[in-house]
N, C-alpha and C positions, 0 to 999 in steps of 0.2 A: 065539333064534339065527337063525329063520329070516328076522323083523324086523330083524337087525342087519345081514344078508346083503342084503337090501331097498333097506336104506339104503346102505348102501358103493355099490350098484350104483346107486342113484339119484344118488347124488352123484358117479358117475365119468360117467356120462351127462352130468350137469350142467356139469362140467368141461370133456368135450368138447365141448359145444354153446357152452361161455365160449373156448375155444382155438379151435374153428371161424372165431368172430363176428370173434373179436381178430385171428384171421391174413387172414380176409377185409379187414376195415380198413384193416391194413397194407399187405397186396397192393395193394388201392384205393388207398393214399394214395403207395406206390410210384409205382405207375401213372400215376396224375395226377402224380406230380412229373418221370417221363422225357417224358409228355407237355409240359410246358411247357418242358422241357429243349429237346425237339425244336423246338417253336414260338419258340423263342427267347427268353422271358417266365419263365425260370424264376429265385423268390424263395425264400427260409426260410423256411418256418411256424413255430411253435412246437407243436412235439408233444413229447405226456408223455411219449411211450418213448424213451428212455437211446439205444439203438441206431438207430431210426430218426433221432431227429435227428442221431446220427452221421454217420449215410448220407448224409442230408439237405446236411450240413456239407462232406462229403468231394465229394460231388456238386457243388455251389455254387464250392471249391477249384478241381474239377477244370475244369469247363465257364470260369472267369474265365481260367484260364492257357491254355486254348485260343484264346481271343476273344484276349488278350494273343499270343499264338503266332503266330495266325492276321493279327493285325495289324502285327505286325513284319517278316511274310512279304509281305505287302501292301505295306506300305513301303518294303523293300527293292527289291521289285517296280518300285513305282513312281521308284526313286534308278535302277536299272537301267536303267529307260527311259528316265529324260531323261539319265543319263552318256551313252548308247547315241547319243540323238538328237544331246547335245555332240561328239561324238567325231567322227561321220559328216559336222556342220556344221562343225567347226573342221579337217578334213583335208581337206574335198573341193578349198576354195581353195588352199591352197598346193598339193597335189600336179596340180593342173589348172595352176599355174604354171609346176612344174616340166617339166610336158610341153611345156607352148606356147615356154619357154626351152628346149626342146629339139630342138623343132621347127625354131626359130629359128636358132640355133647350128647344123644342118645343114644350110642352106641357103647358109650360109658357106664360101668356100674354107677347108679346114684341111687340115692332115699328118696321114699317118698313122695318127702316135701321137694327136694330139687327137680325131680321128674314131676310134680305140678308144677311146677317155677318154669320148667321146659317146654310142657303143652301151652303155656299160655304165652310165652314170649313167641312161640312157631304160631296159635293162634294169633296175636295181634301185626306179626310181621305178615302173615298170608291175606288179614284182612287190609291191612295196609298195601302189599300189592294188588289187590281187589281195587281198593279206590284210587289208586294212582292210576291204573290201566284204566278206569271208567273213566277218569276226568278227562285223560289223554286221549279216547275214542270221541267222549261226546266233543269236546275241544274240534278234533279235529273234522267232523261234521259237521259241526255250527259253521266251522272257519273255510269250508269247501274243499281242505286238504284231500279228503277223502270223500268218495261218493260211490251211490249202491250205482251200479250197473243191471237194471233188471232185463232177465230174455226169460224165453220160454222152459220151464221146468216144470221136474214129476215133484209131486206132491209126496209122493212117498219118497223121493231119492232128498226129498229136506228132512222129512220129518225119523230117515233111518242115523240124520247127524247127530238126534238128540241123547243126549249123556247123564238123565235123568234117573236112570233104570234104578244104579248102583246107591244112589243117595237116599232112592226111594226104599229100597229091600235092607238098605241101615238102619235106618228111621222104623222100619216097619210100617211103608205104610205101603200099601196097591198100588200098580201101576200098570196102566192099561192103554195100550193103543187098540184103538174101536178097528174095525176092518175099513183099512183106506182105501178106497175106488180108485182106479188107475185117471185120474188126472191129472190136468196141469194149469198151472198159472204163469204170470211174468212176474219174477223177483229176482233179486240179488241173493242166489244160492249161502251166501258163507254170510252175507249181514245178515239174512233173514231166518238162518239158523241159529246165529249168537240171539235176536229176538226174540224166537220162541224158546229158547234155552232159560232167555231169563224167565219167562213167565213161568217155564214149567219150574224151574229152580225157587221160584216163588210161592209156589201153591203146593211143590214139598215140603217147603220151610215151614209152613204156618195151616200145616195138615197134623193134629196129633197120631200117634203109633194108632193101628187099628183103623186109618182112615184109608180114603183112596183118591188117587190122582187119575182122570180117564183123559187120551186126548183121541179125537175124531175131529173128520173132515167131510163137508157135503160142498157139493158144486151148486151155485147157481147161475142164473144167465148170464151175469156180468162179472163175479165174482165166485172163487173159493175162499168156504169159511175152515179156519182151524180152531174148533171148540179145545180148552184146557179146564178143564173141569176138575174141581174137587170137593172135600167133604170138610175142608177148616174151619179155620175161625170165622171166618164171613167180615164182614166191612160195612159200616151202615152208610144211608145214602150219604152224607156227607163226610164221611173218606173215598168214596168212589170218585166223586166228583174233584177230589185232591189228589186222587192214588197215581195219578202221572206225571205233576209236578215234581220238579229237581228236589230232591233230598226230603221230600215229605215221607216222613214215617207215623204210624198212627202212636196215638200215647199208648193204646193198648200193649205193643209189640216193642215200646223206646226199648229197654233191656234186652233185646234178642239182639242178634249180630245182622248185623245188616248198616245199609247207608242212604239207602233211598234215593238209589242212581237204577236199576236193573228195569223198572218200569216207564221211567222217563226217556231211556237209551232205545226199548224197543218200540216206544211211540215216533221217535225221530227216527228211528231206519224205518218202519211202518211207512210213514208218512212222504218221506224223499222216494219214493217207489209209488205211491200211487194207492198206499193200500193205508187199511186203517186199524183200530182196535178199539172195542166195547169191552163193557164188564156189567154183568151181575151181580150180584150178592146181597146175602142179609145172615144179620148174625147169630153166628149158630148151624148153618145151613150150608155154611160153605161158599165159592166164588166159581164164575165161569168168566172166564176172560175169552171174546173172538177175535181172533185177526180173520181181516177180511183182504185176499190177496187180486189184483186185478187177472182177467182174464186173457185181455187183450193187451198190448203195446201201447195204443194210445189212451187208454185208459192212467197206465204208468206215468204215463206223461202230465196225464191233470196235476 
């Protein structure tokens, strides 16, 4: 009996030491196969076990329709980019006609009515190169053609790019830069200028005569903030929460000129940099829009 008890246990031992060896193997040849996976070189063996060449199989499936996946995305990539570069070459000419014919045409005595007929053909050709330039920037930042490059800058040598001034003193409304503290952030100097441009371009637009536009900057630990503040129409909480969505305009403002690209562009430069933007608002009361700029390099990087 005590022989037979001997034996059972020597042969369950022996067992375990054959299941040990065999799942080691497996594991190893697992192993080695996610490595070639990774390395890019990854082939079929032929192994005797049933389920690992399964693996092996399903493995092989899965990684070919990635590379397949990954290639079509690539391709598309690249039809995007040269549509993007057709687009931009085949519009620049005729609507640079359209202006110089326009130019032209008011230098002429007309009535009127033809000199309305003229403002508004110069207005819809300049809104029209407005949205072709927007589609072609954001296009080309979706598509990684272009990309912000942020290093260390003054806060004031951005915020003296801004070209609001003139738009604002037409309009009649205030415009005010708060006293800027000599600091600095990491950004893309010339994206992060077109950004702020549009917000401040935004919050003249939809500021009546007799209002005011203020912008200020405060530092904190991690970040500089760029307040734009104004006195307009305001936005209730649910156009805030859309006010940076592609083409979203509010019903309030459908008949104003505009396209509803200027807020969604400087969230995408915002954002490829490391940095962000907030808004306020209620109506009646006006908007404050922050961008928030990193301080550090690896912050840019998040």
């Amino acid at each position: 009996m005590v022989m037979v008890l001997i034996s059972i246990i020597i042969l369950l031992i022996c067992f375990a030491v054959f299941l040990y060896f065999r799942t080691s193997r497996i594991l190893k040849s697992i192993d080695k196969m996610l490595d070639s996976a990774i390395d890019g070189n990854f082939s079929e063996s032929d192994f005797s076990e049933t389920r690992l060449s399964k693996l092996e199989a399903k493995m092989r499936r899965y990684l070919s329709a990635g590379k397949t996946a990954h290639g079509k995305i690539e391709d598309e990539r690249n039809s995007i980019k040269a549509l993007v570069s057709d687009i931009s070459h085949q519009t620049k000419t005729p609507i640079s006609n359209i202006s110089l014919y326009t130019e032209l045409l008011g230098e002429k005595p007309l009535d009127e009515e033809s000199r309305t007929l003229l403002d508004n053909i110069k207005n819809q050709s300049d809104k029209l190169n407005f949205l072709i330039q927007s589609l072609v920037k954001i296009s080309r930042l979706e598509n990684g053609i272009i990309t912000a490059v942020p290093t260390e800058n003054k806060v004031k040598d951005l915020l003296e790019r801004m070209d609001g001034i003139d738009a604002a003193e037409k309009k009649g409304v205030a415009f005010t830069f708060a006293d800027i503290p000599n600091i600095t952030a990491v950004f893309d100097l010339k994206w992060t200028a077109e950004a702020i441009s549009n917000l401040i371009d935004n919050a003249v637009k939809y500021t009546p005569a007799g209002g005011s536009v203020t912008v200020s900057a405060t530092e904190y630990e991690m970040f500089v903030k760029i307040d734009i503040s104004d006195t307009g129409i305001g936005m209730t909480e649910e156009e805030t929460a859309k006010a940076f969505t592609r083409f979203y305009r509010s019903p309030r403002v459908h008949d104003d000129c505009g396209v509803g690209i200027g807020l969604y562009l400087a969230r995408e430069i915002l954002s490829r940099q490391g940095g962000y933007i907030k808004v306020k608002s209620e109506i009646g009361h006006g908007s404050t829009f922050s961008v928030f700029l990193p301080k550090t390099a690896n912050l840019s990087k998040l």
